[in-house]
N, C-alpha and C positions, 0 to 999 in steps of 0.2 A: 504494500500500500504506500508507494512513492511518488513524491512527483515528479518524479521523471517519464514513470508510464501513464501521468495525465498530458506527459509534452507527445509522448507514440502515440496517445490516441490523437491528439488535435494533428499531428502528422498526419496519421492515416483519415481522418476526415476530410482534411485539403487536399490529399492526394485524390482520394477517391473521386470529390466534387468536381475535379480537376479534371476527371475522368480517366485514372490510371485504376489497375487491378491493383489490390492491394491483397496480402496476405497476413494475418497475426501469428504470431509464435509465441506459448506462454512457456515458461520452465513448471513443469508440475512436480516431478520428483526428483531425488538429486540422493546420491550416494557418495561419500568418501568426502575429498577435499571439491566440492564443485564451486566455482567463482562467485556463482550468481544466486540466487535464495529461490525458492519457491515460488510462482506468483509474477518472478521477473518479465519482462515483456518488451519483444522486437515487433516491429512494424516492419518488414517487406514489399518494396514498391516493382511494378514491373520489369523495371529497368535496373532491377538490380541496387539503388539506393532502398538505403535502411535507416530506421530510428530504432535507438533503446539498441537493449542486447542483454542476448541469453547465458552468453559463458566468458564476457570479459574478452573477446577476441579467438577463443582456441576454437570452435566450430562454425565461427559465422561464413564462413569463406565456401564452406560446403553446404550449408544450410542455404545459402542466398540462392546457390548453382542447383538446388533441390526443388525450391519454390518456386523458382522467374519456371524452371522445366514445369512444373506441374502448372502453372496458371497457364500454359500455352499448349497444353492438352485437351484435346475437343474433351465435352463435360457428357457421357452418354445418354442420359435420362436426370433431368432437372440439373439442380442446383449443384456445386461441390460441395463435398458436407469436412468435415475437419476429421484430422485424421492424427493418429499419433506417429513419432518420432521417436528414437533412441538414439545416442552417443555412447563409446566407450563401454559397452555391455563386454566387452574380453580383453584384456590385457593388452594387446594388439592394434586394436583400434584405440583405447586409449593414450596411448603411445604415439598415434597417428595421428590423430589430434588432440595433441599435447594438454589433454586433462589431467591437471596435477594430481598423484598420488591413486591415479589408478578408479580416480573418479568419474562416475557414471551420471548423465541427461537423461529425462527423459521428457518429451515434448509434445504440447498437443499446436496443429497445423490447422489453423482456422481462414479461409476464404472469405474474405469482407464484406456482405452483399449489403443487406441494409443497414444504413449509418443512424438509423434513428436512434440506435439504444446509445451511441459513441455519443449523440449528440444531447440526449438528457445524462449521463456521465458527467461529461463534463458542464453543463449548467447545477446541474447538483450539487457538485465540488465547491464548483466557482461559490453556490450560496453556502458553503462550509457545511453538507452534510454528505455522513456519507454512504455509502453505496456497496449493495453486493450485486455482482452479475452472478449467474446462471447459466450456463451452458451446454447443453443437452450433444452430447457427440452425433446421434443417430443421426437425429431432425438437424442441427445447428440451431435451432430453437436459443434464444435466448429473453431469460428473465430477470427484472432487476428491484430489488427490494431496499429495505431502509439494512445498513448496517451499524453494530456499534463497536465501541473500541476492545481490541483483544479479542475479535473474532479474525483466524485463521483461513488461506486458501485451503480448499477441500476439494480432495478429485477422489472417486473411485473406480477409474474404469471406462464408467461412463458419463458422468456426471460433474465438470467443473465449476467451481463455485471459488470466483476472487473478490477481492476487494479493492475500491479507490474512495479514497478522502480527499480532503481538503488540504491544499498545502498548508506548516504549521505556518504560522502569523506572530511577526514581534512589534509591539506597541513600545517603542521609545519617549521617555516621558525625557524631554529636553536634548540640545542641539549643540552640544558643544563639544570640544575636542576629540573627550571619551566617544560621548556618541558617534561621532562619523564613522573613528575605529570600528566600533559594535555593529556600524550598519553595511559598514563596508566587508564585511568578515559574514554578518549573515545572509546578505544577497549569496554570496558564494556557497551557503550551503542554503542555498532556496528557500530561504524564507520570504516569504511575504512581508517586508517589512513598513512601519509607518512610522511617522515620525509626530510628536507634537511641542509643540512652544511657541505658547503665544508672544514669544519674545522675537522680533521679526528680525532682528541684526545676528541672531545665533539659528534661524531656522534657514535665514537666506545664504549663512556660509555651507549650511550644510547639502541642501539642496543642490547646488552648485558644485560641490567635491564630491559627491557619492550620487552614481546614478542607480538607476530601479528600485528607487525609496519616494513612497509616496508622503507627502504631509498631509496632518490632517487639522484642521484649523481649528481655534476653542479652548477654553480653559481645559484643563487634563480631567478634572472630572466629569466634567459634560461632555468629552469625550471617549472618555471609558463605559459611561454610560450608555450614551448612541451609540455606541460600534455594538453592543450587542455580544460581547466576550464570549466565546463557546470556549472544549477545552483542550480546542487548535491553538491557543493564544497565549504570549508569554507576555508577559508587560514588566519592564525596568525602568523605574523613577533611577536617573541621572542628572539632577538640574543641579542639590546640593539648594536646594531653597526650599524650605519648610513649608511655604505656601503654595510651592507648585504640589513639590512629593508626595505631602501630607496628602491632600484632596484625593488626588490618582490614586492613593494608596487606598484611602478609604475606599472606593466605588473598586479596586482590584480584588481587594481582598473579600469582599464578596461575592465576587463576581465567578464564571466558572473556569476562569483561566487555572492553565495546569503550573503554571510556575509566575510568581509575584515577586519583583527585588529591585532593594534599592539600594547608591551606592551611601557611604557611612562606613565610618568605625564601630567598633560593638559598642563604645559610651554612648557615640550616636543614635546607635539604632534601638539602646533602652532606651533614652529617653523620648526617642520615637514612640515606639510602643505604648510608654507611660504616658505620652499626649494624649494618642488614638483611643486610650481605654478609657483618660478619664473625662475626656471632654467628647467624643464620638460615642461611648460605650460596647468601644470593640471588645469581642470575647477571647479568650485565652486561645479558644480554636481557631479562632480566625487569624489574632499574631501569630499563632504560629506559624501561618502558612509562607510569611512572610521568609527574603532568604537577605538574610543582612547581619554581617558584609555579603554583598552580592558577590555570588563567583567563587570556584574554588580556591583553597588553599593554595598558591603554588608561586608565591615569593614575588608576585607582579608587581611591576614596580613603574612602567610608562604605558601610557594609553593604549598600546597594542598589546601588551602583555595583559595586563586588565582586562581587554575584549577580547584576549583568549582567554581566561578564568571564566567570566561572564558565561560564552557559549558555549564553554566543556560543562558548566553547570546546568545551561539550559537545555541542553542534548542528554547528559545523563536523565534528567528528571523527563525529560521526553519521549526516552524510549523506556524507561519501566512505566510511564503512564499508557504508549501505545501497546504494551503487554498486559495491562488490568481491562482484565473485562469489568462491566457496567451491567447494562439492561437487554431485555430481550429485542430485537429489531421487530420493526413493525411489518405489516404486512406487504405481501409481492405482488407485484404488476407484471404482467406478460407483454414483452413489446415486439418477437418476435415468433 
């Protein structure tokens, strides 16, 4: 559930539109040392271009030379339905293409026909929910329901069942220094990031030095507020002003974001706490959620080094939240 396989679908939709054949490639099972995880996902376009990828480069090269052959095979009765794939099932072939450690693929080969379910995917996403597909082998039938977090790809045989979310999202509470570092460091691991401060001579340097960061205008609480926090969202007060932090803080820690921090010393951030409790009536459970000093332990001492404590601590806390399961998903819709 990456976003990277939201960039292979919006690929293989423009492809398609385009009017190219496209084919999908999922990784469904994986034995030994394999590159890629379960659920991974190539897009294949007629002509031999690709997005995404199944094993890090060791079988794309035969895979691509496998697919462009089959999409150019008359189809004898109906549709082509998907089909599966293996790599490396004997020592030999894994050797051959170079599967580290003797590691085994296994693949299911999907023919792109109708775009409509690619195209509610990703609008789902985009409104930060997320999604399980369905994939019937026999039919190519696919269905797509609500999913929730720490539910797992599922194939038996015949029956594939993935998932795609919402990219995670970072709410930067302030524009200065730090922040660019934090924002320039989480574009590159795909965050959705945003920016606020109403201070317009610290949001216009930043805007200007960091691109694919969006601002978002408002005091920080009436902005934590309106965005609607789901628990894609991480949000870091960095202003170092009580009257910005504070407020953010208050509407964060409420809110359903998976990670809340702000920057401070530990004197700082009790006496933080001791504000929030006694004049907000924040509860013991909700300071706690709070992570302050923001950022791993790791001796940082200049603004870069800082925005890497920061986002080693906001990825730690992000992928044991994407491994807790929650609720049951709601009901499925057939769109194919």
């Amino acid at each position: 559930m990456e976003s990277l396989d939201l960039r292979v679908l919006a690929d293989a939709l423009a492809w398609k539109q385009a009017g190219h054949a496209v084919s999908l490639v999922t990784v469904v099972e994986t034995w030994g040392s394999a590159p890629r995880p379960p659920g991974a996902l190539l897009a294949v376009r007629d002509d031999g271009v690709v997005s995404g990828s199944v094993s890090g480069g060791c079988v794309e090269d035969d895979l691509i030379a496998r697919t462009k052959a089959a999409m150019h095979q008359p189809v004898v009765a109906g549709q082509p339905k998907p089909a599966m794939l293996a790599y490396g099932v004997s020592k030999e072939e894994a050797a051959r293409f170079g599967l580290p450690c003797g590691g085994t693929l296994r693949l299911v080969q999907e023919p792109l026909q109708d775009t409509l379910w690619v195209e509610q995917v990703l609008q789902r996403t985009a409104d930060h929910q997320m999604v399980s597909r369905t994939l019937t082998l026999a039919t190519g039938a696919v269905t797509l329901g609500a999913a929730v977090r720490g539910q797992t790809m599922q194939f038996d045989g015949s029956v594939l069942r993935t998932l795609f979310g919402p990219r995670w999202r970072l709410l930067l509470i302030g524009a200065g220094q730090l922040s660019q570092a934090v924002a320039s460091m989480a574009t590159a691991l795909d965050f959705e990031v945003l920016v606020c401060d109403p201070r317009d001579e610290y949001a216009a340097t930043l805007m200007q030095g960091v691109s694919g960061v969006r601002r978002v205008e408002g005091m920080p609480d009436d902005v934590v507020r309106e965005l609607q926090v789901d628990a894609h969202t991480a949000i870091v007060a960095l202003t170092h002003d009580p009257k910005l932090d504070d407020m953010a803080l208050l509407e964060a820690l409420g809110s359903d974001a998976f990670y809340v921090g702000a920057l401070g010393s530990r004197r700082n951030q009790d006496a933080r706490k001791k504000r929030l409790a006694e004049h907000f009536d924040m509860t013991e459970e909700q300071l706690a959620r709070l992570h302050g000093p923001v950022g791993l332990r790791i001796g940082a001492r200049t603004p870069a080094e800082i925005a890497v404590s920061i986002l080693a601590e906001i990825i730690q806390v992000k992928n044991l939240v994407a491994s807790t399961p929650v609720a049951s998903p709601a009901s499925r819709c057939v769109i194919a």
